[in-house]
C-alpha positions in Angstrom: -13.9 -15.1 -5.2 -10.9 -15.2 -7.7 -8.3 -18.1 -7.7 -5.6 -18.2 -6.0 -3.5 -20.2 -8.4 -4.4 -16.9 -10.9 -1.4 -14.7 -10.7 -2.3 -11.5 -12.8 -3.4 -10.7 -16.1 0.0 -10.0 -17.6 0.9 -13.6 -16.5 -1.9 -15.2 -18.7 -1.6 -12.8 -21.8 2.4 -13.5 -21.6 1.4 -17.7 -21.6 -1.0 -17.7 -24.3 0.4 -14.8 -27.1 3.4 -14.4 -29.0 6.0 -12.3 -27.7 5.7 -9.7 -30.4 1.7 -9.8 -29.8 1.9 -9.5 -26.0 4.2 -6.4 -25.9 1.8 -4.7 -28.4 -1.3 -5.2 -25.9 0.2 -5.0 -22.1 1.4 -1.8 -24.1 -2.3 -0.8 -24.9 -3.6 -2.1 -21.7 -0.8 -0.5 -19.1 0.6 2.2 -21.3 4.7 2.2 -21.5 6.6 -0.7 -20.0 8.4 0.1 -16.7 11.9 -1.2 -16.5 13.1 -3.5 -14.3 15.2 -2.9 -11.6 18.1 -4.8 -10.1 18.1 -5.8 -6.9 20.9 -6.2 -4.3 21.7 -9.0 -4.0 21.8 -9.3 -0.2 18.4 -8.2 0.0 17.0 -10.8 -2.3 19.3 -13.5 -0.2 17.1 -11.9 3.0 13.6 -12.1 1.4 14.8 -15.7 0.3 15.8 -16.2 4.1 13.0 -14.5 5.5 10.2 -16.4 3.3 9.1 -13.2 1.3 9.3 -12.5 -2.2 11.5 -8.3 -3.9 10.3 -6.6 -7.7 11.8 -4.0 -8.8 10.6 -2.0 -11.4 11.8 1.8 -12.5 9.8 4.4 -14.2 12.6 6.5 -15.7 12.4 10.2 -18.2 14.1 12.1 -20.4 17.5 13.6 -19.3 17.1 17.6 -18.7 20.5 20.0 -19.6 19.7 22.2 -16.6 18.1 19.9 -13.8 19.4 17.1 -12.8 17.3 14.4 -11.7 16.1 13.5 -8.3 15.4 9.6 -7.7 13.0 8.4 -5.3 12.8 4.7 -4.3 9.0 3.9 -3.0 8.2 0.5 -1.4 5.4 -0.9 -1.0 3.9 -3.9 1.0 1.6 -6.1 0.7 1.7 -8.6 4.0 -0.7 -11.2 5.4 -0.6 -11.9 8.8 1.6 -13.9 10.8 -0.5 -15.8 13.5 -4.3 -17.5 13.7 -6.5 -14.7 14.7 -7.0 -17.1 17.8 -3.6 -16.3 19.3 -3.5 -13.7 22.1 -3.4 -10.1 20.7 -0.2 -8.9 22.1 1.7 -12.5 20.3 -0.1 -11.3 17.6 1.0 -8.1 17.2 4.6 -9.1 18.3 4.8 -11.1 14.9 4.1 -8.9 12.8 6.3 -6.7 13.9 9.3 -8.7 13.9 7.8 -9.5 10.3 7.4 -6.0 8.6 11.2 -5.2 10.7 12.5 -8.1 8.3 10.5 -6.8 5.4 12.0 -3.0 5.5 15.9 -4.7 6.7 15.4 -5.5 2.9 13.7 -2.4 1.7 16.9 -0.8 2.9 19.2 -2.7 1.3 17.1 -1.7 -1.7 18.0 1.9 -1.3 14.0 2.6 -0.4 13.7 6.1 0.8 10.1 6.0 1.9 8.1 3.0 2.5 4.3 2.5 3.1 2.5 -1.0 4.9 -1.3 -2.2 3.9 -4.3 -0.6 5.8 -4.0 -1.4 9.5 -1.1 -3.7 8.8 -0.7 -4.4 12.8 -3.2 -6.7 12.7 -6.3 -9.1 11.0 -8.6 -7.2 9.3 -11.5 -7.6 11.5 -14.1 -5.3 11.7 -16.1 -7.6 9.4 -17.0 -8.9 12.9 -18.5 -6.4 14.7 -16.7 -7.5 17.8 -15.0 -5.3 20.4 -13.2 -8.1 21.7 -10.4 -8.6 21.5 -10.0 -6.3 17.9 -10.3 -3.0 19.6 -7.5 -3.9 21.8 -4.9 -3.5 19.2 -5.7 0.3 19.0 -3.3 2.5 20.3 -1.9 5.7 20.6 -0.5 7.4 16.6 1.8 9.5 18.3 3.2 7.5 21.3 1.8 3.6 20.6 4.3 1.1 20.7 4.2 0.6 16.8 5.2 4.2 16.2 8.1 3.5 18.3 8.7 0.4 16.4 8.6 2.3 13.0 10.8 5.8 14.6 13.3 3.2 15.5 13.1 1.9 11.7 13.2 5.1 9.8 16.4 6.0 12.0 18.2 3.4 11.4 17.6 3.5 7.7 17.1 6.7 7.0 13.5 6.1 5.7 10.6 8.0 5.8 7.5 5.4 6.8 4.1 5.4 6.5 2.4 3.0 9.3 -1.5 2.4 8.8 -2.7 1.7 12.4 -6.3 1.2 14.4 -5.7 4.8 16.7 -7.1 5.1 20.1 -7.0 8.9 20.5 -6.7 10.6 24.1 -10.9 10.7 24.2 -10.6 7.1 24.0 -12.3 7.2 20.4 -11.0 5.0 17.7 -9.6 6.3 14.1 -8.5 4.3 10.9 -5.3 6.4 10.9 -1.9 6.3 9.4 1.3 8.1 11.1 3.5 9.7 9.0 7.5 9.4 10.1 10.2 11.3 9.0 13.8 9.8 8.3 14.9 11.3 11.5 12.6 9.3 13.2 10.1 12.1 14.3 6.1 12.1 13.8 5.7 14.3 10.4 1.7 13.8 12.1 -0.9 11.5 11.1 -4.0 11.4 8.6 -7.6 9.8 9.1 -9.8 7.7 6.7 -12.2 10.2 4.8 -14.9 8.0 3.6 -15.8 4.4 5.5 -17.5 1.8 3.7 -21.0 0.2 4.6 -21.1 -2.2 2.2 -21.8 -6.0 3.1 -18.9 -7.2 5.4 -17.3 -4.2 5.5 -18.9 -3.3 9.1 -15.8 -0.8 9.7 -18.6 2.3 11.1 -19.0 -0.2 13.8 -15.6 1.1 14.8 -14.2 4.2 13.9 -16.0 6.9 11.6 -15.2 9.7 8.8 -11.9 11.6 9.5 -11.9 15.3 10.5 -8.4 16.2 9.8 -9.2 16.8 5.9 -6.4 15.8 3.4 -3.1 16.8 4.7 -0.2 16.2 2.7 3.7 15.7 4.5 6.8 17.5 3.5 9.7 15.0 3.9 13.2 15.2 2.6 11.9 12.7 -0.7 8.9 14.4 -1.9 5.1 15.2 -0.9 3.7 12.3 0.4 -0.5 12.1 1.0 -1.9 8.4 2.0 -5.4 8.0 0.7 -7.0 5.4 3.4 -8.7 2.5 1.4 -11.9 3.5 0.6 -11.1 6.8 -0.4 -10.0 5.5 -3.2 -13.3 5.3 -4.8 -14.0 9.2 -4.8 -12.4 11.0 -7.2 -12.3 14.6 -5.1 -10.5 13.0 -2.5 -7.8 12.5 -4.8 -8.7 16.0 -6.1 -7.6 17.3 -3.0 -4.4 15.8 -2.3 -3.1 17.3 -5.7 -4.6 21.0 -4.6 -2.9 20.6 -1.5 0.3 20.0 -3.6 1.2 16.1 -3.2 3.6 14.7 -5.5 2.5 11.0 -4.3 -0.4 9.7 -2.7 -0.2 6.5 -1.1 -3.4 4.0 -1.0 -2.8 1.6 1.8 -5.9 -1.0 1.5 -7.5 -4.1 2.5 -10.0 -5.4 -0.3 -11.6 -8.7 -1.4 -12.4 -10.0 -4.6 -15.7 -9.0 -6.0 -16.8 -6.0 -6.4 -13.5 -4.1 -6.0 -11.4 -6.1 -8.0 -12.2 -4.9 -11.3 -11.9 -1.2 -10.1 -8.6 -1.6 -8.4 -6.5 -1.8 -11.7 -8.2 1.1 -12.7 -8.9 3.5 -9.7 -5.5 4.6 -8.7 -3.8 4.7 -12.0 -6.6 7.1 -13.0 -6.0 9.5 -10.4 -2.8 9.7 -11.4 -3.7 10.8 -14.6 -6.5 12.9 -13.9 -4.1 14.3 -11.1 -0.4 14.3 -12.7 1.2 12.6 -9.5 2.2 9.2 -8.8 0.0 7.0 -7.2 0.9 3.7 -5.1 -2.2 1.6 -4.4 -1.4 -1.3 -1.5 -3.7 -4.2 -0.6 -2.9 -6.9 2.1 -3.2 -10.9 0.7 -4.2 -13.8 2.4 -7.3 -15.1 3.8 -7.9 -14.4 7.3 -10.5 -16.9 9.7 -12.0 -15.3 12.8 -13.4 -17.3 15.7 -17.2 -16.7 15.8 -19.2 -16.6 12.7 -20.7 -13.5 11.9 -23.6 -12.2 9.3 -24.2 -8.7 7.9 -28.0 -8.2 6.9 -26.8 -8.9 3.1 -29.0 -12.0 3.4 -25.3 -14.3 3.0 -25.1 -17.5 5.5 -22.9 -16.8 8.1 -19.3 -17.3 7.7 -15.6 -16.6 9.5 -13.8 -15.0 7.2 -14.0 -11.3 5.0 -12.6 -13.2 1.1 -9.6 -13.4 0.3 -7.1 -10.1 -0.3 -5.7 -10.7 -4.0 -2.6 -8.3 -3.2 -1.8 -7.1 -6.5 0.0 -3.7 -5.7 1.0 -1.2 -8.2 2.7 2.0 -9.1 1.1 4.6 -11.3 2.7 7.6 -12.6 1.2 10.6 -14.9 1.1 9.3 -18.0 -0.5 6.3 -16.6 2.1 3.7 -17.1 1.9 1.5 -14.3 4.4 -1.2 -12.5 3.2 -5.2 -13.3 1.3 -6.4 -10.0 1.5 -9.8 -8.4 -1.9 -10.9 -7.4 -1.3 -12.7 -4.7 1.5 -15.6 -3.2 0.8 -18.5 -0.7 2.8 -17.6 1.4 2.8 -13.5 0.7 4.9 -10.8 0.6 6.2 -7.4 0.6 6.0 -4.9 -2.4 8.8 -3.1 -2.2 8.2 -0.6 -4.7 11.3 1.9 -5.7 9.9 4.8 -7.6 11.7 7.7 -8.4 9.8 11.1 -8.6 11.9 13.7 -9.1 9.6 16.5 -8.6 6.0 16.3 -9.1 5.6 14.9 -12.5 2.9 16.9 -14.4 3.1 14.5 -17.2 4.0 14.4 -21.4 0.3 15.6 -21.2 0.7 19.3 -19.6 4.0 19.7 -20.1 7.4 18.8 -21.5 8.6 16.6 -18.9 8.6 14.8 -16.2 10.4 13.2 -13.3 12.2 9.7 -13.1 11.1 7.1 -11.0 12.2 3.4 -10.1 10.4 1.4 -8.6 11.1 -2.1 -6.4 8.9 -3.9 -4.9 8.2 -7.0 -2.5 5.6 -9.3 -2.0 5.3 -11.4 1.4 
């Protein structure tokens, strides 16, 4: 399991080589350096308030005679949950609520036009367990739940498109690792369904739900075309093959992984799908370490234990040329990635073409 007192790799190359040195390798390592963007200053008085932590970074390009260009703001966040898994589901979900409402009161004050939470941010992650009770209780409807309502309320009163990863209970009373897409006007865009479910070790999650069947839809909204890539999709590269076909311009990757195996893949996975794909990618993981009740075992020969590992954050932005934003692996106490990016149009990257779009980027961390 990695440290928690280890922050990223660009925080240890920047303490132990000289400035001139560490510019030439983080250069090397994550391709051109983003820029960083300034915050307002109310919303960083709010985090402060609020016990959560803004970055802003900006991915910018060349200034075009005949377009002008056309800034998008993503955020992103990366949240650990509020109350002990212990605590009665409805408190639970009740917290985090009011938490995330806190989290994009600040995103707004960013100028963030669309916004993404982790995978199944409404909630522990806790289909490690293999319990129905009490985690199956915090599915609900994706097009009339109470957290849709929470985020249509939102996304009017910010004028910001949001992507809300939820546990769905559909009207057949099956469940769905889902994620609702709403518009700025506050109205369902729809929904999308996790293509590929893990069966590795803890990660019981068939248990639960199983393999989407709405295919890999991607959401006109006033900003851009937005797909979200559920978590483990991540790992197949013609899942993200088929977002681009079916003409994203970003593709969001909400997630909930451990340290271990995923670890070293997650720097890599998203930011090469950007390449390999010419849109921007925005990969999200939750942080924290989250204790369950009961002990549990998963035939991987491991003594039983309470909790999944600990989720090391470290969110990033990638565009086409495969620059990507710093990440933050992971705070104490959490927080948000707020992640303003500006795409203007889908950038097909230096590599196929003679341009591409500006981004900025800001981003939070709980």
């Amino acid at each position: 399991m990695a440290e928690a007192t280890f922050e990223s790799v660009e925080s240890v190359l920047e303490k132990h080589l000289p400035p001139e040195e560490y510019d030439k390798v983080r250069n090397v390592i994550y391709g051109r350096e983003c820029g960083t963007l300034e915050l307002n200053p109310d919303a960083v008085e709010h985090a402060k308030k609020h016990n959560f932590q803004l970055k802003g970074y900006r991915m910018s390009a060349d200034a075009e005679e005949l377009r002008p260009p056309r800034i998008v703001r993503v955020g992103l966040v990366q949240n650990q949950i509020v109350l002990p898994t212990t605590e009665p589901v409805a408190a639970q979900k009740e917290a985090l609520g009011k938490r995330i409402e806190s989290i994009v009161d600040a995103a707004a004050l960013c100028g963030v036009n669309v916004i993404c939470f982790q995978e199944t941010w409404n909630m522990p992650f806790a289909f490690c367990t293999r319990e129905r009770s009490p985690w199956a209780e915090f599915a609900e409807s994706a097009e009339h739940g109470p957290t849709v309502q929470l985020c249509q309320q939102m996304a009017r009163r910010h004028n910001m498109v949001i992507v809300s990863p939820i546990l769905e209970r559909d009207e057949g009373d099956l469940l769905w690792n889902a994620a609702v897409v709403v518009s700025n006007s506050g109205a369902v865009l729809g929904k999308t369904r996790k293509n590929h479910i893990p069966r590795v070790g803890d990660f019981n999650e068939s248990t639960y739900y199983m393999e989407s069947r709405l295919g890999h839809p991607v959401f006109q909204t006033q900003f851009g075309r937005i797909a979200v890539n559920i978590c483990y999709g991540r790992h197949h590269p013609l899942n993200w093959l088929v977002y681009a076909a079916n003409g994203a311009d970003v593709v969001f990757n909400p997630s909930a992984t451990v340290a271990g195996l995923s670890e070293p893949l997650w720097h890599v996975e998203a930011r090469n799908a950007a390449v390999a794909n010419s849109y921007f990618t925005c990969a999200i993981n939750r942080v924290g370490t989250e204790m369950f009740p009961n002990e549990f075992t998963s035939g991987d020969k491991k003594p039983a234990h309470k909790d999944l590992g600990h989720f090391y954050g470290s969110s990033y932005v990638s565009a086409p040329d495969g620059s990507r934003t710093p990440v933050s692996l992971l705070l104490v106490s959490s927080a948000p990635t707020c992640s303003p990016l500006c795409p203007c149009r889908a950038s097909r990257g230096q590599r196929t073409a003679s341009w591409w779009p500006n981004w900025t980027s800001t981003s939070a961390v709980r």
